[in-house]
C-alpha positions as CSV (number, residue, x, y, z in Angstrom):
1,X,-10.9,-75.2,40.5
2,X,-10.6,-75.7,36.7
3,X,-7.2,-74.6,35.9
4,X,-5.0,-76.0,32.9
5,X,-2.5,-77.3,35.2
6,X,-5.2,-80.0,36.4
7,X,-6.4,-80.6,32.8
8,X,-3.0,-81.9,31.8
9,X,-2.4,-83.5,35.3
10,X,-5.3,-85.6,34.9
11,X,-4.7,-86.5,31.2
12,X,-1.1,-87.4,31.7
13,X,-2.1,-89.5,34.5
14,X,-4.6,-91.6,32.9
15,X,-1.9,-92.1,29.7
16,X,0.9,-93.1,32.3
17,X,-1.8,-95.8,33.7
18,X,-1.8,-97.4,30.1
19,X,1.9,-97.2,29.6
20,X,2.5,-94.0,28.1
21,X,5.0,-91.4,29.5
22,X,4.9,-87.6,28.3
23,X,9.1,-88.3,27.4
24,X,7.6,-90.1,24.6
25,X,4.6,-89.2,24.1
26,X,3.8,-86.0,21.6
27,X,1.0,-83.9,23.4
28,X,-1.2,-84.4,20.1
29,X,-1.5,-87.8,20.8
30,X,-2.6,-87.1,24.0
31,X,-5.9,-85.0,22.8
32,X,-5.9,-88.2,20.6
33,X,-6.0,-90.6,23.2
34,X,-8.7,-88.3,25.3
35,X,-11.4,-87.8,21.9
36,X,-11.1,-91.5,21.3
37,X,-12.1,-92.7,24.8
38,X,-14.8,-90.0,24.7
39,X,-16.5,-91.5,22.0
40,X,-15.6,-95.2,22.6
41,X,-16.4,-95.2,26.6
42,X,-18.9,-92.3,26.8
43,X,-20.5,-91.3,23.4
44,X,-21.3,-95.1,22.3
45,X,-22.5,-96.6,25.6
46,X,-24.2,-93.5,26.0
47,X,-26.6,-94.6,22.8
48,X,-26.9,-98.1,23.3
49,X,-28.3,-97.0,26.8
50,X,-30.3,-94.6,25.7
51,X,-31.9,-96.7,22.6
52,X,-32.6,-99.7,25.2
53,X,-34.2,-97.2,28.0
54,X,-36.5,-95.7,25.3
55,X,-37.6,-98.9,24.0
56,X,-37.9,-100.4,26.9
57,X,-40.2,-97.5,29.1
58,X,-41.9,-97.0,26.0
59,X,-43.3,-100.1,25.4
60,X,-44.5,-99.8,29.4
61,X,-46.1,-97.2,28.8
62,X,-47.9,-98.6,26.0
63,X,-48.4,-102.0,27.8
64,X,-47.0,-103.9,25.4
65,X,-43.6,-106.2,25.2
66,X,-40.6,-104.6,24.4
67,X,-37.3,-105.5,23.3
68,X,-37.0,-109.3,25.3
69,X,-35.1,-111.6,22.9
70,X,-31.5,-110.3,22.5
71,X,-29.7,-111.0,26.0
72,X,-31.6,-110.6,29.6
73,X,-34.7,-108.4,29.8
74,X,-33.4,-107.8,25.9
75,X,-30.1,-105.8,27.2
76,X,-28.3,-106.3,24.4
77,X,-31.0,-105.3,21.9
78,X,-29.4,-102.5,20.7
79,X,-26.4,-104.6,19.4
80,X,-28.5,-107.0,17.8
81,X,-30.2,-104.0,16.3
82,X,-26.5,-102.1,14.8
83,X,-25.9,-106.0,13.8
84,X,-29.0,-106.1,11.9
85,X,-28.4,-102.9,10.0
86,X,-25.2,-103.6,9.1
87,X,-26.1,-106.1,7.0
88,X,-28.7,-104.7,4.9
89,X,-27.3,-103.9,1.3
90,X,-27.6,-100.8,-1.2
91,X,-29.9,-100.6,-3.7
92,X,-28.3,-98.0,-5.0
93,X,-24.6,-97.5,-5.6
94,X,-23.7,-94.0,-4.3
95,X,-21.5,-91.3,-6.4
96,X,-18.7,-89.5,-5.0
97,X,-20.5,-86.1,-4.2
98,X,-23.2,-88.3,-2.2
99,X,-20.5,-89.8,0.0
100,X,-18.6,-86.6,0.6
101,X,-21.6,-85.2,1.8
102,X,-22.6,-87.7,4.2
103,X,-19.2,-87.8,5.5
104,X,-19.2,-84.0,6.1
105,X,-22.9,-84.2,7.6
106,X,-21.8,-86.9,10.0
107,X,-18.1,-85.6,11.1
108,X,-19.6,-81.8,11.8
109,X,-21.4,-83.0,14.9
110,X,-18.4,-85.2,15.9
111,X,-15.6,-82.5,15.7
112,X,-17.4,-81.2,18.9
113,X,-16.2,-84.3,20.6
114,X,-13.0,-81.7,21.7
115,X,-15.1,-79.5,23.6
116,X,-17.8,-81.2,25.0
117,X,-17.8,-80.6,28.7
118,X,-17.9,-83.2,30.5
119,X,-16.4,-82.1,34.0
120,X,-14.1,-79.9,35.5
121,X,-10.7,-81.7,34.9
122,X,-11.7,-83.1,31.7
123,X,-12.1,-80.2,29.5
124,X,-10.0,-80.3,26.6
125,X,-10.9,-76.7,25.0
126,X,-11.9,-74.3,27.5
127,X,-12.2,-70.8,25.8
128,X,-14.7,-67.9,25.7
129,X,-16.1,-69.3,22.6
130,X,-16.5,-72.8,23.6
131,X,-20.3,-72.2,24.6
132,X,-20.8,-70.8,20.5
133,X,-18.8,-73.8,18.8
134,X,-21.6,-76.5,18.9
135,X,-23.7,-74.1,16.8
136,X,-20.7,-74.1,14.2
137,X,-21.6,-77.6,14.3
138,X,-25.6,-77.6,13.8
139,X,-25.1,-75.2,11.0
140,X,-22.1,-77.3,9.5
141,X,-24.7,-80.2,10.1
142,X,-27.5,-78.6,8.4
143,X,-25.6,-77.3,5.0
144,X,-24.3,-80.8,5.0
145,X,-27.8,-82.3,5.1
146,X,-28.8,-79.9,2.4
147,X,-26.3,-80.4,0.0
148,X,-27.1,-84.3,0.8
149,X,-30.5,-83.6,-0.6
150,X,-29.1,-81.2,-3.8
151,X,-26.3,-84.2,-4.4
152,X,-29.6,-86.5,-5.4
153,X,-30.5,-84.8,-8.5
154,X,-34.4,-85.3,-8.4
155,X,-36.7,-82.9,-7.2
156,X,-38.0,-84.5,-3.7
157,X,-34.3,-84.6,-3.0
158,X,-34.0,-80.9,-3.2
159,X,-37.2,-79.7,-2.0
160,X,-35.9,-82.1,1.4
161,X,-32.8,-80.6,1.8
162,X,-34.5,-77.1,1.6
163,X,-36.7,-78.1,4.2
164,X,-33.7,-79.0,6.5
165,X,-32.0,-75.7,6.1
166,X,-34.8,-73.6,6.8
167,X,-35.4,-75.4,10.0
168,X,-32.2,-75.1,11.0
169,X,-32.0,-71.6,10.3
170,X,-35.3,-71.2,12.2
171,X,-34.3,-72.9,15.1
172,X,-30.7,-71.2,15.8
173,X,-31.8,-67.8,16.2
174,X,-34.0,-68.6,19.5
175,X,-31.1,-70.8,20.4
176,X,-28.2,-68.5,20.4
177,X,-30.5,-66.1,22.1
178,X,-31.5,-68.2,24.7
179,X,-27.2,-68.7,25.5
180,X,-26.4,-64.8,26.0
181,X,-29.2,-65.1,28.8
182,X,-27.3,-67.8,30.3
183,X,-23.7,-66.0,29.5
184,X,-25.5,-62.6,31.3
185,X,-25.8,-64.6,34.6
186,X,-22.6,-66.1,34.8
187,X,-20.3,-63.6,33.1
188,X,-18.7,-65.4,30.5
189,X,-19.0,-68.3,27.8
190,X,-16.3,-70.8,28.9
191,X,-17.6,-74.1,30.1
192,X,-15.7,-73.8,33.5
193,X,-17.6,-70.4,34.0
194,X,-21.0,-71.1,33.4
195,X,-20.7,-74.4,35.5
196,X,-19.2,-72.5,38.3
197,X,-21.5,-69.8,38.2
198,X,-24.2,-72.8,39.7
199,X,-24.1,-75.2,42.2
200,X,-24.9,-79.3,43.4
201,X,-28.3,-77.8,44.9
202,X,-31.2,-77.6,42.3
203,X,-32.0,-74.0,43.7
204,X,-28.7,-72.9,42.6
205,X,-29.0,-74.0,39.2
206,X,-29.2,-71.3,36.4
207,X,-32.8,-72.3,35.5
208,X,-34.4,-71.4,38.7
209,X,-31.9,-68.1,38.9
210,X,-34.8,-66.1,37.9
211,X,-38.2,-65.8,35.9
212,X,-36.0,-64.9,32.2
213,X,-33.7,-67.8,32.5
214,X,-36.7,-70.6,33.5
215,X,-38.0,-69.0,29.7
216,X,-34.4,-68.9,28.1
217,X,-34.3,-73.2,29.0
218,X,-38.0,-74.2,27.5
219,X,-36.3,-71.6,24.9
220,X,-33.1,-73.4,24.4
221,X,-34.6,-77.1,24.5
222,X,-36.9,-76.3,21.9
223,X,-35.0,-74.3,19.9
224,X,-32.5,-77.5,19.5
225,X,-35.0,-79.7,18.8
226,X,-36.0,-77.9,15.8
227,X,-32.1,-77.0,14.9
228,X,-31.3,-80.6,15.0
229,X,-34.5,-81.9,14.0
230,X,-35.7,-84.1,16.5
231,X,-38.4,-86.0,17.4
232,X,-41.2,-84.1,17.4
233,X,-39.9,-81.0,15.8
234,X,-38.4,-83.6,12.8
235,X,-40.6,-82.6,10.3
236,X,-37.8,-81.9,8.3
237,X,-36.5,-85.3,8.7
238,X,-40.0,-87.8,8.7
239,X,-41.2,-87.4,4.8
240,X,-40.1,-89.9,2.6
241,X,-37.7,-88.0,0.4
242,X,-35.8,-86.4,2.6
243,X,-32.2,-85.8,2.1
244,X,-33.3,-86.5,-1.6
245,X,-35.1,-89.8,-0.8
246,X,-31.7,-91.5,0.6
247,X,-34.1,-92.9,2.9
248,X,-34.7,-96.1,0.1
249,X,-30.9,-95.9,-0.1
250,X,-29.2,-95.6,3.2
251,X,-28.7,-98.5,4.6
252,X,-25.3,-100.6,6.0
253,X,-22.8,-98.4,7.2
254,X,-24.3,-95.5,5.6
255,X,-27.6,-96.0,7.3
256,X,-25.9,-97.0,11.0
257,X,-23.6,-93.5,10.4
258,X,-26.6,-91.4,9.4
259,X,-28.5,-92.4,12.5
260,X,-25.9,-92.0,14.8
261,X,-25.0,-88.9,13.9
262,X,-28.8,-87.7,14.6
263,X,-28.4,-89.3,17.9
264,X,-25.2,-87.7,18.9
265,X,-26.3,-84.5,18.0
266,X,-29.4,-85.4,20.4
267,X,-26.9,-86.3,23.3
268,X,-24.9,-83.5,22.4
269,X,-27.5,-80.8,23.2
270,X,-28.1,-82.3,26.3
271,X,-24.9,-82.0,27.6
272,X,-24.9,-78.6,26.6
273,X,-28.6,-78.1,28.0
274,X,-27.6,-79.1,31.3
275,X,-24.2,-77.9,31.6
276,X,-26.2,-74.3,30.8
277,X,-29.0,-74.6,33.1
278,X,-29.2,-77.8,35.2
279,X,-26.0,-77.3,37.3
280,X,-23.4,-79.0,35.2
281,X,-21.4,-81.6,36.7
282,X,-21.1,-79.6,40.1
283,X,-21.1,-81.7,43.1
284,X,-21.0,-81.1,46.6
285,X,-18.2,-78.7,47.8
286,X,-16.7,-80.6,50.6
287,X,-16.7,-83.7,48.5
288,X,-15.2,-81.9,45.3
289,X,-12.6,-80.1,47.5
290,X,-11.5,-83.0,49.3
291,X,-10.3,-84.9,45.9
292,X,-8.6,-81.5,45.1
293,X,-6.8,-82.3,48.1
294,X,-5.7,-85.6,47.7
295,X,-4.9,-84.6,43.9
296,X,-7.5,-87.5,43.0
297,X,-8.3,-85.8,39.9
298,X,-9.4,-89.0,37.8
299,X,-11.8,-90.2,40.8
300,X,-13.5,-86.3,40.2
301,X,-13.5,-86.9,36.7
302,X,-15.0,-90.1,37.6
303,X,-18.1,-88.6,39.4
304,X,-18.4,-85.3,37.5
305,X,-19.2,-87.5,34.5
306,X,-21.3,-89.8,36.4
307,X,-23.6,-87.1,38.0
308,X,-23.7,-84.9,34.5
309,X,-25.2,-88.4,32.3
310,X,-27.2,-88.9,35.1
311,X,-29.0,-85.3,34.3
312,X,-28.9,-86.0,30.7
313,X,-29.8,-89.2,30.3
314,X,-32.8,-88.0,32.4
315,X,-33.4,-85.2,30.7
316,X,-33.0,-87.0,27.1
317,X,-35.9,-89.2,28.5
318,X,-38.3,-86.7,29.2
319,X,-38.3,-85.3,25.7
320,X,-38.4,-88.7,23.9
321,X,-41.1,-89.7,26.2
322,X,-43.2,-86.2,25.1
323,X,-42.0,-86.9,21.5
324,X,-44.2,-90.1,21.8
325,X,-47.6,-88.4,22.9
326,X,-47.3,-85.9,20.3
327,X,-47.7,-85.8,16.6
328,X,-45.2,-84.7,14.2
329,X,-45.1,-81.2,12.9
330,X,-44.8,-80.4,9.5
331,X,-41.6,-78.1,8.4
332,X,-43.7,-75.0,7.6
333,X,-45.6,-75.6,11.3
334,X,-42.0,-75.7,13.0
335,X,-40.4,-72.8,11.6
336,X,-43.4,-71.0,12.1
337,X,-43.2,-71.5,15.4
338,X,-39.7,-70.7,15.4
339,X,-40.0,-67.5,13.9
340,X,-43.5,-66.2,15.6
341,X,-43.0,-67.6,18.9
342,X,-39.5,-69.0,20.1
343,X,-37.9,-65.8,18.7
344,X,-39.7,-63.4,20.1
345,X,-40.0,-64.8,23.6
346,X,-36.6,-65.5,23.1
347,X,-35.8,-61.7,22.7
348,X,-38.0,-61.2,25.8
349,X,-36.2,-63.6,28.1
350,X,-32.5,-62.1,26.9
351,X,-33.9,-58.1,27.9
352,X,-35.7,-59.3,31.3
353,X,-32.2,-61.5,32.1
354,X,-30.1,-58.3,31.2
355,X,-32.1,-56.0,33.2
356,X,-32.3,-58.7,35.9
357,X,-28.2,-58.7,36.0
358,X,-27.5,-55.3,35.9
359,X,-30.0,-54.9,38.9
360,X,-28.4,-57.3,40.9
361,X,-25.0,-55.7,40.1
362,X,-26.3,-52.2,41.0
């Protein structure tokens, strides 16, 4: 079903709708064209969604208000909230190697904007290593963070980006573990194959394939949550100092780009989480088959995407919703936990899935 042929067919469609013919039109600017509306159309409605859901359900859980002012039932409170930050000033004017740094901790999460998978006919890279490049990322992420922290010159800064590597370290061990269960099952490590190898039926989804792989997801959740550091496996990220106490000292643009770039690397597991274990963006296999037929490939792209936010926006829920009943863990907690018990288990889950597959194959 996901062949290049329909890649480029659905790509050169959508540019035709907007003007652009491939007689004038360099492919480059193509892949352009498709990373842009990725972020712009998916990426940034994605966290303005996502910001006003958690506020929002939050405070009702917590009986209390929530965001009301900005817009109807406060919808656009998370503009008013980008507006507000934007126009807090420096207290601090930044050198170059602080800048560079920030610049290379924010744009290592979005150069996996090319091969996020996002549905069947809208995958720009599609290679046996495309299920490994997001941890390029993480790590590119972390060392950025790091150096963030070392760029300060003062000893909390140091000590915080410290903390941030080891975590990251801690938690990509368990995480890349957790994948080769998954790349067992379904044979390979290209998006299209580990989608295909599930289903639109929860029972057919990778997580409930067997015993090994339901332990390889809690594996692979957590694991990112302590490889990114999020909420409530930041402990990395919730002292004061961190990053060299930018914390007094990020704000404007610098602030806005910090924090987004810890939320796309949020939505970015997700994607991956579910596009691993939670069926992907499979749908029914009349309905897919039927706009194979007709050669409707943006209306599939259309509802591919749809159905796969759907899953992660749900799934990014549940974990900011347990993030808010549970206290914060300090860095030497987390990667103790990392270490002693996602690892191991981990290394459990990938010997039970192996033994798992090659009895099924026998």
């Amino acid at each position: 079903m996901n062949t290049g042929n329909d890649q480029i067919s659905w790509i050169v469609s959508w540019c035709r709708a907007i003007g652009l013919t491939p007689s004038n039109t360099p492919p480059w600017l193509y892949a352009l064209l498709a990373l842009l509306c990725t972020f712009c159309f998916v990426v940034v409605p994605s966290g303005a969604f996502i910001s006003y859901l958690d506020r929002k359900l939050s405070a009702d859980l917590q009986a209390r208000v929530g965001p009301n002012r900005a817009g109807p039932g406060g919808l656009f409170q998370p503009f008013a909230d980008i507006l507000k930050l934007l126009q807090k000033d420096t207290q601090k004017q930044w050198g170059w190697r602080e800048n560079f740094w920030l610049s290379v901790h924010t744009m290592a999460l979005y150069s996996t904007l090319a091969v996020l998978p996002l549905g069947s006919v809208a995958l720009l890279v599609d290679t046996e290593m495309s299920a490994f490049l997001p941890f390029w990322s993480a790590l590119v992420l972390g060392l950025g963070t790091m150096l963030l922290g070392l760029s300060q010159e003062s000893v909390p800064g140091w000590f915080g980006g410290i903390r941030v590597a080891a975590q990251t370290l801690a938690g990509s061990f368990p995480a890349l573990v957790a994948l080769l269960c998954v790349g067992i099952r379904a044979g390979g490590f290209r998006w299209s194959v580990l989608a295909n190898s599930q289903g639109f039926s929860p029972w057919s989804w990778a997580v409930f394939a067997n015993p090994f792989l339901l332990v390889a997801f809690f594996i692979f959740v957590m694991s990112g949550l302590v490889l990114l550091a999020i909420a409530p496996l930041d402990g990395g990220l919730s002292m004061s100092d961190i990053h060299g106490g930018v914390s007094s000292h990020l704000f404007g643009r610098r602030l806005s780009l910090f924090r987004f770039g810890r939320f796309y690397g949020f939505f970015l597991w997700s994607v991956i989480t579910v596009v691993l274990f939670l069926g992907a963006w499979r749908l029914p296999n009349g309905f897919t088959h039927g706009l194979l037929r007709l050669e409707a490939y943006s209306v599939l792209a259309v509802f591919e995407l749809v159905w796969l936010l759907l899953k992660t926006f749900t799934l990014m829920l549940l974990i900011v919703w347990i993030s808010r009943v549970n206290t914060r863990s300090r860095v030497d907690q987390i990667t103790d936990f990392s270490w002693k018990v996602l690892s191991p288990f981990s290394l459990l889950a990938l010997v039970g899935a192996s033994i798992w597959a090659g009895w099924r194959a026998f």
